[in-house]
DRENFI-306479 format. One record per residue: residue in one letter; x, y, z of N, C-alpha, C in turn. Coordinates in Angstrom, 1 decimal, decimal comma. Atoms other than C-alpha are relative to their C-alpha. Layout:
% DRENFI-306479
{'A'; {X; Y; Z}; {X; Y; Z}; {X; Y; Z}};
...
% end
This chain:
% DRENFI-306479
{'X'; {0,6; -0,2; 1,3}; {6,6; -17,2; -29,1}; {-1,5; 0,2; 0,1}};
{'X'; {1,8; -0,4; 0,2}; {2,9; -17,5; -28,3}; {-0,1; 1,1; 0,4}};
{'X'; {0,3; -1,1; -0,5}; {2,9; -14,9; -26,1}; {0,2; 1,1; -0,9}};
{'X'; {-0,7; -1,2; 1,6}; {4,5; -12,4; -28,9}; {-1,4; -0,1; -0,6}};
{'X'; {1,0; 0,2; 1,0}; {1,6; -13,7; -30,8}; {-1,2; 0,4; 0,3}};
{'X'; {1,2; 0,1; -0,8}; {-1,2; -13,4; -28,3}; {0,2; 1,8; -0,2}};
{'X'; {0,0; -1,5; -0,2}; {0,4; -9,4; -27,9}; {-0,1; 0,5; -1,1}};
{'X'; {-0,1; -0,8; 1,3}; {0,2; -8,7; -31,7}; {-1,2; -0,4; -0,4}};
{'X'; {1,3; -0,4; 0,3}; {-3,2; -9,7; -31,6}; {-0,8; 0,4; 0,8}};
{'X'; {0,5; -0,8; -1,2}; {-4,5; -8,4; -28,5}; {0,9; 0,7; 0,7}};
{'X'; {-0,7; -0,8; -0,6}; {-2,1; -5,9; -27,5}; {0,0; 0,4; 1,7}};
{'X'; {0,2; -0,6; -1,4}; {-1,7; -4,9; -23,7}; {-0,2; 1,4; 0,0}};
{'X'; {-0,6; -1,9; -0,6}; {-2,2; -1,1; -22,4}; {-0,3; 0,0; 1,0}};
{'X'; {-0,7; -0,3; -1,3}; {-1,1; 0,7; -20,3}; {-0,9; 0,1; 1,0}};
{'X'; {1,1; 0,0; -0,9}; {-3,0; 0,7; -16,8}; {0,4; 2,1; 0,0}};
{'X'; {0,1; -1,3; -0,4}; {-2,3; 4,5; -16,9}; {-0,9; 1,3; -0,7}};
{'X'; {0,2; -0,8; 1,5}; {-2,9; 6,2; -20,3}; {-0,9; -1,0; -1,0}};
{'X'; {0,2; 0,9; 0,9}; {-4,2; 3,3; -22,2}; {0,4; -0,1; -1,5}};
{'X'; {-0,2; 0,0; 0,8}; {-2,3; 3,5; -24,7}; {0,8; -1,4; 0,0}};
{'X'; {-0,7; 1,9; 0,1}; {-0,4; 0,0; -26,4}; {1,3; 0,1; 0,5}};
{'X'; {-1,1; 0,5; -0,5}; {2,2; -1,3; -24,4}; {1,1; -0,4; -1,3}};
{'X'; {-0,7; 0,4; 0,6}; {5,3; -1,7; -26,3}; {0,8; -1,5; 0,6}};
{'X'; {-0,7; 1,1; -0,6}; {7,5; -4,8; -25,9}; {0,7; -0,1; 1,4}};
{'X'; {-1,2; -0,2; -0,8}; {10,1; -3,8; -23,4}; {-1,0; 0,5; 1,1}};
{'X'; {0,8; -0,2; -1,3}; {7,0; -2,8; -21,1}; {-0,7; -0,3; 0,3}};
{'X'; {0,7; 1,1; -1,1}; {5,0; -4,0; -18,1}; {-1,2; 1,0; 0,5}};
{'X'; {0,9; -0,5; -1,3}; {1,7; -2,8; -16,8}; {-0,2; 1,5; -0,3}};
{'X'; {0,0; -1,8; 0,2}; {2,4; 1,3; -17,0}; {1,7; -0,2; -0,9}};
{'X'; {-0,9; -0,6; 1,7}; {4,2; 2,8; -20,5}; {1,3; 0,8; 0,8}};
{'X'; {-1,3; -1,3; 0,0}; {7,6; 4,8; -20,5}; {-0,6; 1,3; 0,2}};
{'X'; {0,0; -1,4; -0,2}; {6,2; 8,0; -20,9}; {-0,8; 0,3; 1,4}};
{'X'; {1,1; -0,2; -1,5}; {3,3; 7,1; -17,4}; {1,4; -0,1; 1,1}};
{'X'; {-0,7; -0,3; -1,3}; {6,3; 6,5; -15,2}; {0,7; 1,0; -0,1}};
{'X'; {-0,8; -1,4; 0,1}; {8,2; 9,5; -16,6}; {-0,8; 1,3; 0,9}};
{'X'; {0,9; -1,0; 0,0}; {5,1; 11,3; -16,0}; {-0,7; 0,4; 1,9}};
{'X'; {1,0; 0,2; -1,5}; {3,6; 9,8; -12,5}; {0,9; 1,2; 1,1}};
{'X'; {-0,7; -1,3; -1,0}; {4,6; 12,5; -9,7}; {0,9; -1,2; 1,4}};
{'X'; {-0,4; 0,6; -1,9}; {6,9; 11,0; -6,7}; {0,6; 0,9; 0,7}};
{'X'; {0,3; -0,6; -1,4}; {6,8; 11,7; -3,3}; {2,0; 0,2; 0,7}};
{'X'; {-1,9; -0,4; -0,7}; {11,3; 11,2; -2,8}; {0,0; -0,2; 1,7}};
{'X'; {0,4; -0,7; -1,7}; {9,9; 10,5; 0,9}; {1,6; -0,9; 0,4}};
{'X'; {-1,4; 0,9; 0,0}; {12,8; 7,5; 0,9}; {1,2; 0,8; 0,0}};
{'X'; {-0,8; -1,1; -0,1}; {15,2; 10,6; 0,6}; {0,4; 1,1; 0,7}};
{'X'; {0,4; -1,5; -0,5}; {14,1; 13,0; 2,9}; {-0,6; -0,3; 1,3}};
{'X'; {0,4; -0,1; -1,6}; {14,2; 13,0; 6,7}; {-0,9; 0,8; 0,4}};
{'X'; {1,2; -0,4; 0,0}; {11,1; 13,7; 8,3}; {-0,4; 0,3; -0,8}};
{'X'; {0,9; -0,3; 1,3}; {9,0; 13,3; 5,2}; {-1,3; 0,4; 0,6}};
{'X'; {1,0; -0,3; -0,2}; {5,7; 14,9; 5,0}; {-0,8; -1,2; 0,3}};
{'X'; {0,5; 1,1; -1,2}; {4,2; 11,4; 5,9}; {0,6; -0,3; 1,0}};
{'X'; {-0,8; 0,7; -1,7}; {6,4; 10,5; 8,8}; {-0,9; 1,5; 0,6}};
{'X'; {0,5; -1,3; -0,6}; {5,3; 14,3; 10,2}; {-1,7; -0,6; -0,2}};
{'X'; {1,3; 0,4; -0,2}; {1,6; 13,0; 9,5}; {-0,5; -0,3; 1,3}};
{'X'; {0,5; 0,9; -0,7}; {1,7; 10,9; 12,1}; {0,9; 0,2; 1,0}};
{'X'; {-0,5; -0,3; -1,0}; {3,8; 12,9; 14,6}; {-1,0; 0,3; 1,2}};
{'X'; {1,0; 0,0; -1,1}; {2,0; 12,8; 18,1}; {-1,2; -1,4; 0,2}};
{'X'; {0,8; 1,1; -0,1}; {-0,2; 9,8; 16,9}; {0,2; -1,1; 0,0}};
{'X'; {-0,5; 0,6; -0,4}; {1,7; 7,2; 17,1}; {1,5; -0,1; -0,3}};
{'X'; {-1,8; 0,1; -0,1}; {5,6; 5,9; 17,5}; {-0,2; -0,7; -1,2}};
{'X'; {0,0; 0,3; 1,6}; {6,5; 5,4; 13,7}; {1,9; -0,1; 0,0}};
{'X'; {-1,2; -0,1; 0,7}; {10,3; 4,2; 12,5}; {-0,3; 0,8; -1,3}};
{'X'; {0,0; -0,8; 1,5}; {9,5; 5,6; 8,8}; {-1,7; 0,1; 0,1}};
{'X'; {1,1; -0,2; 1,2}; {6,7; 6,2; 6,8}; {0,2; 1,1; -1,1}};
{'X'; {-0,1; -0,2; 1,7}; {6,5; 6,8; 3,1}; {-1,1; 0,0; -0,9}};
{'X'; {0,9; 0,8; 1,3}; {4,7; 6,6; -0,3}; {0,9; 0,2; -1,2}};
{'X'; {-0,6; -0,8; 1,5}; {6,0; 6,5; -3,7}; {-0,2; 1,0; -0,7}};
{'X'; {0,3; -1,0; 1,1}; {3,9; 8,4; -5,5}; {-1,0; 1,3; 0,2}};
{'X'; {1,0; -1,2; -0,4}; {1,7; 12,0; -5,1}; {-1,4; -0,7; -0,6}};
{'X'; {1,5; 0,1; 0,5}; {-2,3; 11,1; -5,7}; {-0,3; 1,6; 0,0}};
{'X'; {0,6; -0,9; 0,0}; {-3,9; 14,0; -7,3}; {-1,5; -0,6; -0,9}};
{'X'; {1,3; 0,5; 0,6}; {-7,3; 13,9; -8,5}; {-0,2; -0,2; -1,5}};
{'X'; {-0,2; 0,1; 1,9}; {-7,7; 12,9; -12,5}; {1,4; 0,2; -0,6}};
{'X'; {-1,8; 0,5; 0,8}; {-4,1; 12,1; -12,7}; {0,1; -1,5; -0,1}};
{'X'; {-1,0; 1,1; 0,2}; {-2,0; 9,2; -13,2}; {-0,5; -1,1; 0,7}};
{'X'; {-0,1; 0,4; -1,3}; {-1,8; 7,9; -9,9}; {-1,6; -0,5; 0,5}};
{'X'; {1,7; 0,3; -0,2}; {-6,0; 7,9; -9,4}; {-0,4; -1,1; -0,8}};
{'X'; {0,5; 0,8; 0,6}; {-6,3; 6,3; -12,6}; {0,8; -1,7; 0,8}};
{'X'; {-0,5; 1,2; -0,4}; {-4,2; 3,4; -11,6}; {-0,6; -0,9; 1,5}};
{'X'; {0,4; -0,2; -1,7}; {-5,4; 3,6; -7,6}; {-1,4; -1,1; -0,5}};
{'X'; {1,0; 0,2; 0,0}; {-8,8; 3,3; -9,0}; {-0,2; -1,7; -1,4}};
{'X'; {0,0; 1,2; 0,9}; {-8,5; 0,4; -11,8}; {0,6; -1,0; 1,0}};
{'X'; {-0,8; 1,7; -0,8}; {-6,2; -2,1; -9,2}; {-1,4; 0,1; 1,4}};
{'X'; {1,1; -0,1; -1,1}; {-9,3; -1,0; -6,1}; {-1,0; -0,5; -0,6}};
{'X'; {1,6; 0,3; 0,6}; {-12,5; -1,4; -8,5}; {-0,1; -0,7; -1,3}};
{'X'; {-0,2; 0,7; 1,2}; {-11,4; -3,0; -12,0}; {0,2; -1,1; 0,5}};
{'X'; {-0,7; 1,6; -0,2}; {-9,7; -6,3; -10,9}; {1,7; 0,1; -0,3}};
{'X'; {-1,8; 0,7; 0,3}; {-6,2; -5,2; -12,1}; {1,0; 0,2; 1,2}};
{'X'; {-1,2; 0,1; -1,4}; {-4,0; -6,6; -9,5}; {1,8; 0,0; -0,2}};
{'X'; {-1,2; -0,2; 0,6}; {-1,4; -6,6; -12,0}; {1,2; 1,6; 0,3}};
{'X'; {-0,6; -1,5; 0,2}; {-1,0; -2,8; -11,3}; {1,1; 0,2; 1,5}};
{'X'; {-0,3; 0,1; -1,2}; {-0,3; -3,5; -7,4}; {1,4; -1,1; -0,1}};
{'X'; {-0,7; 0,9; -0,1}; {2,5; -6,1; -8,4}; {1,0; 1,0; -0,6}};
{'X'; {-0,7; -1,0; 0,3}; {4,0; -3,4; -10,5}; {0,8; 0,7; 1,0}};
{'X'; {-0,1; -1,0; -1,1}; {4,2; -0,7; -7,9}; {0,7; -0,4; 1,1}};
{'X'; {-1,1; 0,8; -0,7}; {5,3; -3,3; -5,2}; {1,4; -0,4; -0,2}};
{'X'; {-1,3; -0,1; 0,5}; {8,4; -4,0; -7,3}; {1,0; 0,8; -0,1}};
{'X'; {-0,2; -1,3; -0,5}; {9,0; -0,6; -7,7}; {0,6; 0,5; 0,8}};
{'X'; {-0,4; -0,1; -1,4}; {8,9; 0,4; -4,3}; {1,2; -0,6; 0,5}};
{'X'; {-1,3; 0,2; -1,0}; {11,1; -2,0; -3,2}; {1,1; 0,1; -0,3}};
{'X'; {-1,3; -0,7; 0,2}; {13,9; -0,7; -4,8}; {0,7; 1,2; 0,6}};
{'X'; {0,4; -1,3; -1,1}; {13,5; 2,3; -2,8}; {0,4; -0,3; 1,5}};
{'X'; {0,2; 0,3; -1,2}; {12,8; 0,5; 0,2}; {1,4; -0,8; 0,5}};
{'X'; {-1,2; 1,0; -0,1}; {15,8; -1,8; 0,2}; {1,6; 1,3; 0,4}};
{'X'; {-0,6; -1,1; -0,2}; {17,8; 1,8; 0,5}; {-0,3; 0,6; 1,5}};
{'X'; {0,4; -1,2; -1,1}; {15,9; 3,2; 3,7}; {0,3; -0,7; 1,0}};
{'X'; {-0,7; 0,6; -1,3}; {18,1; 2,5; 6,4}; {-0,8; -0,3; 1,8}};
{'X'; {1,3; 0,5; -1,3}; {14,7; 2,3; 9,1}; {-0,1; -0,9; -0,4}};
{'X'; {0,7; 0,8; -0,3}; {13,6; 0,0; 7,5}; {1,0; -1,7; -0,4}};
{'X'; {-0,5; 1,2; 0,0}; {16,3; -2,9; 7,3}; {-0,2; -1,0; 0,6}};
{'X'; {0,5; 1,3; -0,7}; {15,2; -4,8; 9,8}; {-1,2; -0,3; 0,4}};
{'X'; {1,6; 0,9; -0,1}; {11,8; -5,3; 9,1}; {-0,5; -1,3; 0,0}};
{'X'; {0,8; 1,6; -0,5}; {10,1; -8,7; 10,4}; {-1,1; -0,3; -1,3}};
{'X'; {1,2; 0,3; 0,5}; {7,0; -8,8; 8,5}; {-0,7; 1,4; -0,9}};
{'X'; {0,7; -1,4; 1,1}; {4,8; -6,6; 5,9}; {-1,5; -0,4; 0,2}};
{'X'; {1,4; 0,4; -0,7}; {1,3; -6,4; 7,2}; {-1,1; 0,8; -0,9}};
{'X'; {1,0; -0,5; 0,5}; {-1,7; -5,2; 5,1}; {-1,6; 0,5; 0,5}};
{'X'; {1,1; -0,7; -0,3}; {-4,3; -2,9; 5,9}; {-1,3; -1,1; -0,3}};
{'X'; {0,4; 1,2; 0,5}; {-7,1; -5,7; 6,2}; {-1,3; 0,5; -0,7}};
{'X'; {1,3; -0,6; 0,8}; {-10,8; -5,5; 4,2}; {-0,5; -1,3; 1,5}};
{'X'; {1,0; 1,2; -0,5}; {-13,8; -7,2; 6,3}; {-0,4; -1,0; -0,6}};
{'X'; {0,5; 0,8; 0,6}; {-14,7; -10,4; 5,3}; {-1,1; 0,2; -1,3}};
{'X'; {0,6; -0,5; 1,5}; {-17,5; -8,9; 3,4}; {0,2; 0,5; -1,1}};
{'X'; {-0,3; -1,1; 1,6}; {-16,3; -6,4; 1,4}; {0,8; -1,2; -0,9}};
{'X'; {-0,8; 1,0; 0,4}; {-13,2; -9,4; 0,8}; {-0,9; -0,6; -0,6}};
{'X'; {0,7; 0,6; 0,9}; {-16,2; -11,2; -0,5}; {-0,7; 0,5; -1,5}};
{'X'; {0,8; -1,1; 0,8}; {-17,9; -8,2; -2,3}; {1,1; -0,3; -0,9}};
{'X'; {-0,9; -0,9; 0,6}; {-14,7; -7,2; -3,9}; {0,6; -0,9; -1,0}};
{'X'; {-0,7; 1,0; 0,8}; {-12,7; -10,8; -4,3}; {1,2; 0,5; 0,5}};
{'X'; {-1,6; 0,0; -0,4}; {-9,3; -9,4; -3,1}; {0,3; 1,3; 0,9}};
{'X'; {-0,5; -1,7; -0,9}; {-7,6; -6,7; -0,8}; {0,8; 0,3; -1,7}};
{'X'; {-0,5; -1,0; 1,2}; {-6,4; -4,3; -3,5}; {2,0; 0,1; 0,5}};
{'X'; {-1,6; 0,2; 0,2}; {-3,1; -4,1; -1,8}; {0,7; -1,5; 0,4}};
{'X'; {-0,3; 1,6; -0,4}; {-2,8; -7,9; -1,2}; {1,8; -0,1; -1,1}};
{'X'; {-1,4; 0,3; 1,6}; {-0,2; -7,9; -5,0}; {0,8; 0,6; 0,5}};
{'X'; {-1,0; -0,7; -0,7}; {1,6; -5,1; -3,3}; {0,3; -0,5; 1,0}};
{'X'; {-0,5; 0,5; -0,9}; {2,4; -6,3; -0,5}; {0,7; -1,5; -0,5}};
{'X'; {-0,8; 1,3; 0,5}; {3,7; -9,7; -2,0}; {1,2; -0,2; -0,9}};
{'X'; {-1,1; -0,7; 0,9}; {5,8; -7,9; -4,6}; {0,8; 0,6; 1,0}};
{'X'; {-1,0; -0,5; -0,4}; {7,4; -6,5; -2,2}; {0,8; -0,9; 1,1}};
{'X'; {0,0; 1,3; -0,7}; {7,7; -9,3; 0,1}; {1,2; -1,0; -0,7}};
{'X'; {-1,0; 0,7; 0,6}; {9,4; -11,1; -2,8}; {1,3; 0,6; -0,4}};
{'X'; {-1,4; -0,9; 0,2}; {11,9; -8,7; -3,8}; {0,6; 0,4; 1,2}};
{'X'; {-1,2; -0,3; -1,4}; {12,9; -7,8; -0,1}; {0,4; -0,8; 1,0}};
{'X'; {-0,1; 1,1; -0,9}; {12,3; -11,0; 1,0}; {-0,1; -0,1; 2,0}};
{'X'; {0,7; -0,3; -1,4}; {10,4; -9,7; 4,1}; {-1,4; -0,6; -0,2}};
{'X'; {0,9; 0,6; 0,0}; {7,7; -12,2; 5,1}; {-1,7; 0,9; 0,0}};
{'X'; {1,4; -0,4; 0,2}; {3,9; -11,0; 4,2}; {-1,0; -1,0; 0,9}};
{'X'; {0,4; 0,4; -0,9}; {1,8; -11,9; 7,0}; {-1,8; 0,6; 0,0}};
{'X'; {1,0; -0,4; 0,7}; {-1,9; -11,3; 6,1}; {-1,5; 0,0; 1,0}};
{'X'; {0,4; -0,3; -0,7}; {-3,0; -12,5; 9,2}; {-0,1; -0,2; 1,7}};
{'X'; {-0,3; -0,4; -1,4}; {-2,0; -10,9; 12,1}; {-1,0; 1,5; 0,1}};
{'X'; {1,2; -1,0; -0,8}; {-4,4; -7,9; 12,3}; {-1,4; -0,3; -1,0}};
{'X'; {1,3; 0,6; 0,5}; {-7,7; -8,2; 11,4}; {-1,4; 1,5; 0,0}};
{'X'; {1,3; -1,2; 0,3}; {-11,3; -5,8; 10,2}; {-1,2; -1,1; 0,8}};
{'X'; {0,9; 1,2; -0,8}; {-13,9; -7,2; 13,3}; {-1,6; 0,7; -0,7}};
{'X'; {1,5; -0,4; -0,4}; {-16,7; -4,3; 12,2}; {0,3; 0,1; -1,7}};
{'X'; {0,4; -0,4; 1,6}; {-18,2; -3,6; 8,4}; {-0,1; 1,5; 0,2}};
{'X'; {0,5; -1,1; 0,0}; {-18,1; 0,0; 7,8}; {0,0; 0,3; -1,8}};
{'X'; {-0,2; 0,0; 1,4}; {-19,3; 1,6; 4,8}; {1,0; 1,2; -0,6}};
{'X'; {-0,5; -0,7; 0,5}; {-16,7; 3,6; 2,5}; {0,4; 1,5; 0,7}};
{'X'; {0,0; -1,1; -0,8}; {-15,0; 6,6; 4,3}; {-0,1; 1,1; -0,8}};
{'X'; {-0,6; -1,6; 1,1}; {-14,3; 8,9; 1,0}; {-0,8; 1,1; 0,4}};
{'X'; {0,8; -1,7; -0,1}; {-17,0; 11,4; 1,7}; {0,1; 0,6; 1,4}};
{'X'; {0,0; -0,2; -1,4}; {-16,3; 11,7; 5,6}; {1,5; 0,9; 0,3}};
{'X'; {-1,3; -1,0; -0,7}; {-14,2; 14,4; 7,3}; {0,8; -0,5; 0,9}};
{'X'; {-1,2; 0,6; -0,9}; {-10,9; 13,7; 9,4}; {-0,9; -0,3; 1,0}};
{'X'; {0,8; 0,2; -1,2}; {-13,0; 13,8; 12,6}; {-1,0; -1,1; -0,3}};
{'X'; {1,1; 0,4; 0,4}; {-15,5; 11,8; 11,1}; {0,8; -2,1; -0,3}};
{'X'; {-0,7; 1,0; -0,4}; {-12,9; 9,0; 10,2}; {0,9; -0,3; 0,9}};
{'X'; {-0,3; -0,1; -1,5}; {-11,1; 9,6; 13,0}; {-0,7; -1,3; 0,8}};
{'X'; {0,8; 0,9; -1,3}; {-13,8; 8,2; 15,3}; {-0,5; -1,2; -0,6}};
{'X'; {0,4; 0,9; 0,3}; {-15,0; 5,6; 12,7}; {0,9; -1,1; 0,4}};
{'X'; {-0,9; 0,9; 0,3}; {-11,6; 4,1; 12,7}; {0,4; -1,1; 1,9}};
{'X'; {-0,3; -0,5; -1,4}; {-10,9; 4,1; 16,4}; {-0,1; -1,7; 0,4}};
{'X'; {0,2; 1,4; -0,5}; {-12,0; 0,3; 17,1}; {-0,5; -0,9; -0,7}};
{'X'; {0,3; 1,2; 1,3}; {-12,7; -1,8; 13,7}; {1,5; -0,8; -0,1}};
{'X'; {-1,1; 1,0; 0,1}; {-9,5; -3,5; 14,1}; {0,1; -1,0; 1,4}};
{'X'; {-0,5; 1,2; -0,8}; {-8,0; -6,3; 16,0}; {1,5; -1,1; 0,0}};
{'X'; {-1,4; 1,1; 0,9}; {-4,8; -8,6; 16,3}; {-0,3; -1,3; 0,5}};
{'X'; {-0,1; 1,6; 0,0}; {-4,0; -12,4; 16,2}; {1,1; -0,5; 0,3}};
{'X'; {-1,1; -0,2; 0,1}; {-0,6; -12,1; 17,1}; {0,9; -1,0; 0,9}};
{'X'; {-0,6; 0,9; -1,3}; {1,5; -15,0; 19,1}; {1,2; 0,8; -0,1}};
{'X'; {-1,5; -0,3; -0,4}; {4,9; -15,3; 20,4}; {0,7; 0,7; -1,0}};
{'X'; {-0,6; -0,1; 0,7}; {6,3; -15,5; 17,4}; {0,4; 2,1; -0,9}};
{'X'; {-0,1; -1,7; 0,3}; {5,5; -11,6; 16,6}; {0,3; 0,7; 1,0}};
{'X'; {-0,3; -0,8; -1,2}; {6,5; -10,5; 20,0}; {1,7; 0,8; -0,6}};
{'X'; {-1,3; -0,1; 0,4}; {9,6; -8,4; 19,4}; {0,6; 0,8; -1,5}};
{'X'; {-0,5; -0,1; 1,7}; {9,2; -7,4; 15,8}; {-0,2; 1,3; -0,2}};
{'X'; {-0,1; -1,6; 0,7}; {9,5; -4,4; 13,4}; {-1,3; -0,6; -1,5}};
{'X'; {0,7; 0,6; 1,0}; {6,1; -4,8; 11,4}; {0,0; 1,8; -0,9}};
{'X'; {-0,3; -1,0; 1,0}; {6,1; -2,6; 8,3}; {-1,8; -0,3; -0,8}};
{'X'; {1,6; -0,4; 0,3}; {2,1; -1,7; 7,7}; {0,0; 0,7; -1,5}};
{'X'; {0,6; -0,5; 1,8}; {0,6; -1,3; 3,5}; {-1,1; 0,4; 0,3}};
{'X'; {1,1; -0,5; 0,5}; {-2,0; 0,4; 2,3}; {0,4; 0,5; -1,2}};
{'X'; {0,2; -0,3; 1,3}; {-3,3; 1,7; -1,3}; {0,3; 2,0; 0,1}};
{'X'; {-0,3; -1,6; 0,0}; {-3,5; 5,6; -0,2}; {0,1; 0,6; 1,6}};
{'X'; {0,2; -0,6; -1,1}; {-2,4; 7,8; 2,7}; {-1,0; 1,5; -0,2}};
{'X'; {0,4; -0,9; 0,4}; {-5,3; 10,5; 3,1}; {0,0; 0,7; 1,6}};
{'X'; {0,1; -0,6; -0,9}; {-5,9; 11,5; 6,6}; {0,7; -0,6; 1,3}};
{'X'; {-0,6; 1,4; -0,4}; {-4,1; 8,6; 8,0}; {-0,8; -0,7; 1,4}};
{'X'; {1,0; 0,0; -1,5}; {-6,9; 7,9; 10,8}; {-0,1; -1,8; -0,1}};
{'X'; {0,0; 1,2; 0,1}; {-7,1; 4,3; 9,3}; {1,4; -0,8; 0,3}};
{'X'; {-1,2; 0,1; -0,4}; {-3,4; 3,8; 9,6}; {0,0; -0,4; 1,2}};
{'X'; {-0,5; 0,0; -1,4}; {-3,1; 4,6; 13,1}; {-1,0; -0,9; 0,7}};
{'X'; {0,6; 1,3; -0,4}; {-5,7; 2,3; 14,2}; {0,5; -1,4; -0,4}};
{'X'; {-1,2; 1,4; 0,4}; {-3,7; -0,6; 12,4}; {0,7; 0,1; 0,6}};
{'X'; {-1,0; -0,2; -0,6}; {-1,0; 1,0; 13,8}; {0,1; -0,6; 1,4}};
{'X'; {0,2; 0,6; -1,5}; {-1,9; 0,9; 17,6}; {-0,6; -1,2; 0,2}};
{'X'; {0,4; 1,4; -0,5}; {-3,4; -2,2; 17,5}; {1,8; -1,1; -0,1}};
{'X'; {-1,6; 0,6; 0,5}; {0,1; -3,4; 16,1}; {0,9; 0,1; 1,3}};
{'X'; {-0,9; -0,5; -1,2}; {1,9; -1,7; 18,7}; {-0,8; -0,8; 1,4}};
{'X'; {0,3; 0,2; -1,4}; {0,1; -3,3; 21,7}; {0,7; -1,7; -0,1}};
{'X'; {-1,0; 1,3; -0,1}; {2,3; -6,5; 20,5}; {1,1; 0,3; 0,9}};
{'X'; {-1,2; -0,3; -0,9}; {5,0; -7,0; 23,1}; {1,0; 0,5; -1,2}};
{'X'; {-1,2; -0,3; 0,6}; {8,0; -4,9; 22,2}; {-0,2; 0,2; -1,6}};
{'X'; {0,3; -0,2; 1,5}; {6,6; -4,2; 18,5}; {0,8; 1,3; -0,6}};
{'X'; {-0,5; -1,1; 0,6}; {8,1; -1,5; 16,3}; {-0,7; 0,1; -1,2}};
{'X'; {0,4; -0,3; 0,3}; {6,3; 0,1; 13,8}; {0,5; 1,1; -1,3}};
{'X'; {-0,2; -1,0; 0,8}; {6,8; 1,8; 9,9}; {-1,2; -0,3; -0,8}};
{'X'; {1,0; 0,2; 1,1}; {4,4; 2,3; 7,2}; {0,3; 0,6; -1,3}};
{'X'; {-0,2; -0,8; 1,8}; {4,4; 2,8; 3,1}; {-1,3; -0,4; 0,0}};
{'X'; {1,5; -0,1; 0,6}; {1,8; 3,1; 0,8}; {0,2; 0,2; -1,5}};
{'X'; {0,0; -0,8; 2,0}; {1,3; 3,4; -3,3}; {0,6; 1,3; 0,3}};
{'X'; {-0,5; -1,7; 0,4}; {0,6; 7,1; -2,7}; {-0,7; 0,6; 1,2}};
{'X'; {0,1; -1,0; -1,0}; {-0,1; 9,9; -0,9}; {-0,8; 1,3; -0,2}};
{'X'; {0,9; -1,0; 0,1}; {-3,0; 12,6; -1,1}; {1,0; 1,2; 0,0}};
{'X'; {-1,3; -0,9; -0,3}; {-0,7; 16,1; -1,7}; {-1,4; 1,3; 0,4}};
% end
């Protein structure tokens, strides 16, 4: 009852459109998920992310849900759960997903769900990894343990967006690190991130991941630069 009360006098909207959330909805409106573009990678052998990342490292899947174009949907949301505070948008999305995910016959026997990490500083700058919610949402619904820390960010770098593949490429190359005992010897870790763009950050999670004994290796993501 309060809550009814709290929404008819401060209304929610939507993280997409901002328009008022109606009753029956959470986070993003009816017409933003009709609207948001998906990627169908969960359907489609060798998806254009899995092919991303042919030659650079050994991948069971990789996915995203949704297409990122510039001044769409997908950005606005990207950019409000990364630089707003709403982490509500990444719990969404995680939910989401794992409906999807629970379908893709790679990834059944995933161990663990590992998150692209932030350096301590920014983590302090910022206050949260952006896909910290996603990954936990999904975690809960697929009841695959989120493990937050087993790889780790040892260098500070600043922001890659303006830098060319080559450029993050070589930034990426050795800012990671693992923490990884026995217990992860063996496993199928399944690697988050917020956006796949050139995937140079990936694959550095990636191979650090992989130098666990016997490790196996998929990755999702929100979305996907088209």
């Amino acid at each position: 009852m309060f809550e009814k009360l709290l929404n008819l006098f401060f209304p929610k909207a939507c993280a997409g459109c901002n328009s008022f959330l109606l009753a029956n909805e959470k986070v993003i409106c009816t017409v933003c998920r009709h609207e948001i573009p998906l990627t169908n990678h969960s359907k489609i052998e060798n998806n254009e992310a899995h092919v991303k990342f042919y030659g650079r490292i050994p991948i069971e899947f990789a996915g995203a849900l949704f297409y990122f174009h510039k001044k769409g949907i997908v950005q606005e949301l990207i950019h409000k759960l990364k630089y707003k505070g709403h982490q509500e948008i990444g719990t969404a999305v995680g939910y989401w997903y794992a409906e999807e995910i629970k379908s893709i016959k790679e990834l059944q026997d995933v161990d663990f769900i590992i998150p692209v990490p932030l350096h301590r500083k920014r983590l302090k700058k910022r206050g949260y990894n952006q896909v910290e919610t996603f990954g936990k949402a999904l975690s809960e619904s697929t009841k695959i343990p989120y493990d937050d820390n087993v790889l780790i960010r040892t260098i500070y770098s600043k922001t890659q967006t303006n830098k060319n593949i080559l450029g993050r490429s070589e930034m990426a190359k050795s800012i990671f690190s693992i923490t990884a005992d026995e217990s992860h010897h063996n496993k199928h870790f399944l690697l988050i991130d917020d956006v796949i763009t050139t995937g140079s950050t990936l694959e550095a999670c990636g191979r650090e991941l992989l130098k666990i004994p016997g490790a196996r290796l998929s990755i999702v993501c929100m979305a996907m630069t088209q």
